[in-house]
N, C-alpha and C positions, 0 to 999 in steps of 0.2 A: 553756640550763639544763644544769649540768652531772649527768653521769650518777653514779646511786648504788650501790656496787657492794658493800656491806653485804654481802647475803646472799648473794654470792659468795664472798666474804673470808671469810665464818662458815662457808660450805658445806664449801669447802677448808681451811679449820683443822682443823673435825672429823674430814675423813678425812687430813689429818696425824696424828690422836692414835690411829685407827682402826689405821692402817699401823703407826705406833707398840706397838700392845698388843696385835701380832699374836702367836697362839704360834708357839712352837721347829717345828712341825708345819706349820703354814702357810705359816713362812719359807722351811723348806726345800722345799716342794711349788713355790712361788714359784720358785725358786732352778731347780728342774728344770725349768720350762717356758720359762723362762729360758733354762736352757742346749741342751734341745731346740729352741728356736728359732735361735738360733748354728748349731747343729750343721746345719740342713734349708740358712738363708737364707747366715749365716758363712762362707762358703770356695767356691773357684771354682777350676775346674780351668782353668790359661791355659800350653798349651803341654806339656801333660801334666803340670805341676807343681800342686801343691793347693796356693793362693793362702788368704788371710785376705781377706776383704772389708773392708773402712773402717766406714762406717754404712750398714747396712743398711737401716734405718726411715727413715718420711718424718718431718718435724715434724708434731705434733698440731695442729688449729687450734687461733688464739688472737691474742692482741694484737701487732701489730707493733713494736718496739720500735728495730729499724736502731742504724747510729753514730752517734755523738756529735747533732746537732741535727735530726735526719732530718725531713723537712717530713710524711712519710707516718707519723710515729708514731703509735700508736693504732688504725690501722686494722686489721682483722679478715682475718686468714690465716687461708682457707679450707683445708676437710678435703681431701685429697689419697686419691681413689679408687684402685684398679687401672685404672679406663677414663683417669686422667691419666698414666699410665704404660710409657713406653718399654720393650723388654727386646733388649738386646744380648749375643745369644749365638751359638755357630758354628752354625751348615747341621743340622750329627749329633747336636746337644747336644740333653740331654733339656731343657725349656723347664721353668723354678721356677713351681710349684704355684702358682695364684691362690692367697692368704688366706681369701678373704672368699667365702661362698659365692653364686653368684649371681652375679659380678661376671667381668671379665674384661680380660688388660691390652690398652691401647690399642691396642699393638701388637709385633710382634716382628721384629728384626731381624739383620741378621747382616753386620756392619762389624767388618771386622778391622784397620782401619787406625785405630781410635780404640782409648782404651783403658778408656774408661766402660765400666759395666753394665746403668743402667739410667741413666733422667731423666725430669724430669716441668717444669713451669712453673709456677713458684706464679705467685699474685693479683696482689700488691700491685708488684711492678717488672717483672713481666711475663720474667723471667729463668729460665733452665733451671737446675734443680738435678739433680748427679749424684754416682749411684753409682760408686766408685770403689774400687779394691784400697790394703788399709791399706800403711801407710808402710813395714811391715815387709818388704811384696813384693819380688820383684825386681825387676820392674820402675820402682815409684818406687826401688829401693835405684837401679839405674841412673841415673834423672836424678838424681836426690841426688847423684850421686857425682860426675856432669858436670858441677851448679854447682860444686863443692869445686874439682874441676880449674878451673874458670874462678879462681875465686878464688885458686891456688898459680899461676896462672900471672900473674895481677895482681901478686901480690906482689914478681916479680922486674922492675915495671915502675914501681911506686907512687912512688919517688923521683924517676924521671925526670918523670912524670904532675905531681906536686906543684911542681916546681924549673918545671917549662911554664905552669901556672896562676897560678903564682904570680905571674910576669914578667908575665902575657898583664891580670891586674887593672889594670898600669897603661898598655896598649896605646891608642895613639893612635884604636883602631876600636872605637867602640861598642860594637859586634854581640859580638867579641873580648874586652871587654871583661865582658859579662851572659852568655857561656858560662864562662868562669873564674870569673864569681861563681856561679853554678849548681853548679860541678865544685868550689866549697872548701865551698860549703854542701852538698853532699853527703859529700865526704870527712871533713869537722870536727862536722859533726851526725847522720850515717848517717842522712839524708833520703831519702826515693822520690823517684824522679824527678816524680812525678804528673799530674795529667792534669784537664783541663778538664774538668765535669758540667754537668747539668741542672740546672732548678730543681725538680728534685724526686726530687734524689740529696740525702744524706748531704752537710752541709759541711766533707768531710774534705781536708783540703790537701797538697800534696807540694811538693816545692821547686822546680817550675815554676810551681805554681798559688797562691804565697803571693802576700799583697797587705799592702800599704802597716799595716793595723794590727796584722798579727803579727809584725813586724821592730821593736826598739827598737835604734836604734844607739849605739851603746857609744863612746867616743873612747880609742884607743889609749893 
């Protein structure tokens, strides 16, 4: 029997039009606790420099929805406590205020060879989720900047790379033969390399993991 979720659907309209007809007064009040949150949870001193955090917040429970044909769709992601909550900070560092009164986080610790902030494990794939320094950092500005050098230094090789694979398609070895077709389907389609799952991951495919119905071949 399928489930009827009416008076959920009806519950969350009204406070759509609730949220909607707030006043100028209440926006702004909103708007400040808002921004006092940012200001407490928002920023991270990493190496004496004040960092931006990424997302700060955990997801709210609610329905799993995953990629494309996800076998675990529908299922119920649980509320995410302080007691499911990692805290990576240095030795001297003042330790972030629990939220929630009464509560307290998992635990604390003081790894400096990672560059997470916090993590926790949701429900449903049994996976860490973490806090991390927004993109703006310097530190992600550093690795950002490492793939770009990978990529300028690909490029004074791409000719040679292509004029190799191309030869290697009609190579008298197999093997020689299904790494060049790998290496033009990633170059001609900007395919992920991808990678073999579970039966109870996402049926999302990369161009190692395609199979026989998502290829139509075309004749030159």
């Amino acid at each position: 029997k399928k489930c009827d979720f009416t008076e959920i659907a009806d519950y969350l309209a009204e406070q759509r039009e609730i949220r909607k007809n707030r006043s100028k007064e209440e926006k702004e009040k909103e708007k400040e606790e808002k921004q006092a949150l940012r200001d407490k949870y928002g920023f991270a001193i990493v190496d004496g420099r004040k960092e931006k955090v990424g997302n700060y917040t955990v997801e709210p429970p609610g329905l799993f929805l995953g990629r494309g044909k996800h076998p675990k769709v529908g299922r119920v992601k649980k509320r995410i406590f302080p007691e499911d909550v990692t805290i990576n900070v240095s030795a001297d560092a003042e330790v972030p205020e629990c939220p929630l009164e009464g509560h307290k986080w998992k635990e604390i610790v003081h790894d400096p060879t990672v560059s997470w902030l916090a993590y926790w494990r949701e429900n449903i794939n049994d996976s860490s989720k973490y806090v991390w320094l927004a993109p703006s950092s310097a530190i992600k500005g550093r690795a950002d900047r490492e793939k770009f050098e990978v990529a300028r230094r690909l490029k004074d090789s791409i000719k040679t790379i292509r004029k190799d694979y191309t030869k290697a398609l009609t190579d008298d070895d197999e093997a020689t033969r299904q790494m060049a077709t790998a290496i033009f389907l990633i170059d001609k389609l900007a395919l992920r390399v991808g990678n073999e799952k579970g039966e109870e991951e996402a049926d999302t495919v990369g161009c190692c993991s395609l199979r026989v119905e998502h290829i139509t071949p075309v004749p030159p």
